[in-house]
N, C-alpha and C positions, 0 to 999 in steps of 0.2 A: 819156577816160583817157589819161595822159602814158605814151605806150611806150618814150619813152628810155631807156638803161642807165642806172643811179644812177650816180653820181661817186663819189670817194674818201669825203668827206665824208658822201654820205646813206648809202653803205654801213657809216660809223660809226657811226654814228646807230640804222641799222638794228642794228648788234648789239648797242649797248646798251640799246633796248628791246626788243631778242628775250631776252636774259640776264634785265631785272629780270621780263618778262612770261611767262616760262617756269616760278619762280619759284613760279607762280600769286599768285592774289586773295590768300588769306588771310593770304601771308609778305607780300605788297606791302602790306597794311593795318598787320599789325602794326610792320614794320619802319618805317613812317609814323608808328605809335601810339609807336613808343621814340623817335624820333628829336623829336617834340613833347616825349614829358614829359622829355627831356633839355634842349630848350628852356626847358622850365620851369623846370628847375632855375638854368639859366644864368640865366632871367629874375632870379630872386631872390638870386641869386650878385651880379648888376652894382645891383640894390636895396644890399644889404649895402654893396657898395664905392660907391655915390651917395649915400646916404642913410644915416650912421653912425645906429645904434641902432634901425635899422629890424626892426620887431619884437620889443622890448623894451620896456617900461615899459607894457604894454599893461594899460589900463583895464576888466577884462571881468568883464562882471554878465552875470548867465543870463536869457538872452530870456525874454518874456511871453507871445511869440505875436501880439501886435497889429503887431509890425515890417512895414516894408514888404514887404520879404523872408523871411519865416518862416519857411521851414527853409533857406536860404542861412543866417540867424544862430545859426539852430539847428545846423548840420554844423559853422560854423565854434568854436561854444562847444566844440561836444564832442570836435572835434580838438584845442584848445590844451589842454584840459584833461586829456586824456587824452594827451598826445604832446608837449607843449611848444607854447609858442606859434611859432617858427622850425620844427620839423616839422611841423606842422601845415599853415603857409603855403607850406611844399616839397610837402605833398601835393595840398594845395588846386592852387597852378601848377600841378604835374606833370600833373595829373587833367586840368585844363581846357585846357591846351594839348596834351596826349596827345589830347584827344577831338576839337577841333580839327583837329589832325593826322590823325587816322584817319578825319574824315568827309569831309577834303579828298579822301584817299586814295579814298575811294569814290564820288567825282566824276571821279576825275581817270582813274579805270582806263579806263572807255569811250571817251575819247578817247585814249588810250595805245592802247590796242587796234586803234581806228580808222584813227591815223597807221600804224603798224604793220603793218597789214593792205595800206594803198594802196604802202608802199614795197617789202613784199614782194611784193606781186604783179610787180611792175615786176621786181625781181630775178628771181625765177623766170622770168618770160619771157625773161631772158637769160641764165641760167643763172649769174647772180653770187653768189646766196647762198642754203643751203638751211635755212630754219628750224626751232629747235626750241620754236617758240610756235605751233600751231595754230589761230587762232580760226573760228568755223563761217563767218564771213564768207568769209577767206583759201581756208576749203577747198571753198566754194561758187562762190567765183574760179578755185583750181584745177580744177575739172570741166567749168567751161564754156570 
């Protein structure tokens, strides 16, 4: 283990993920989950201004059920139809890149965690910085 004192720098570091990791799991997931389906949105915003009339003149007959996709064409009938065909494609995006984003987020927590825990150890032993993110790692650290 590196017993150096952290620098300017990892001390920054360190309190940015002490702030979003205190937080907790669930705000970090969903604040992940808005920040995709706002992706989403953007995605069909830059469609709109690339591709004039995107989303418009659309061709739609009610699935049979033999599609390759069968309820992929089935959610999508019954969002235009009931929502417009442009809301429909805003929910569809928002959806699948909101989910996207929330399952990165629940990858990405345990290594948040992990960095987190190695830098504050290092700080506590010199008394640089006192956290308010406890993970049982950190305070498995602290007792030995």
């Amino acid at each position: 283990m590196n017993v150096n004192p952290l620098n300017e720098r990892e001390l920054k570091r360190l309190a940015k993920m002490d702030r979003k990791l205190s937080r907790g799991f669930l705000a970090f997931g969903l604040i992940a989950t808005a920040i995709g389906v706002l992706g989403g949105l953007a995605w069909v915003g830059l469609m709109l201004l690339a591709a004039p009339g995107f989303g418009q003149h659309m061709n739609l007959r009610a699935p049979t059920g033999n599609e390759q996709h069968a309820m992929l064409e089935q959610t999508m009938y019954w969002l235009v139809t009931h929502l417009g065909a442009l809301p429909g494609i805003c929910v569809m995006a928002g959806g699948m890149f909101g989910a996207m984003a929330g399952g990165l987020s629940v990858v990405l927590w345990p290594l948040l965690v992990s960095n987190h825990t190695e830098l504050a150890r290092r700080a506590l032993a010199h008394g640089q910085f006192q956290p308010r993110f406890l993970s049982g790692a950190l305070r498995r650290g602290m007792r030995a």
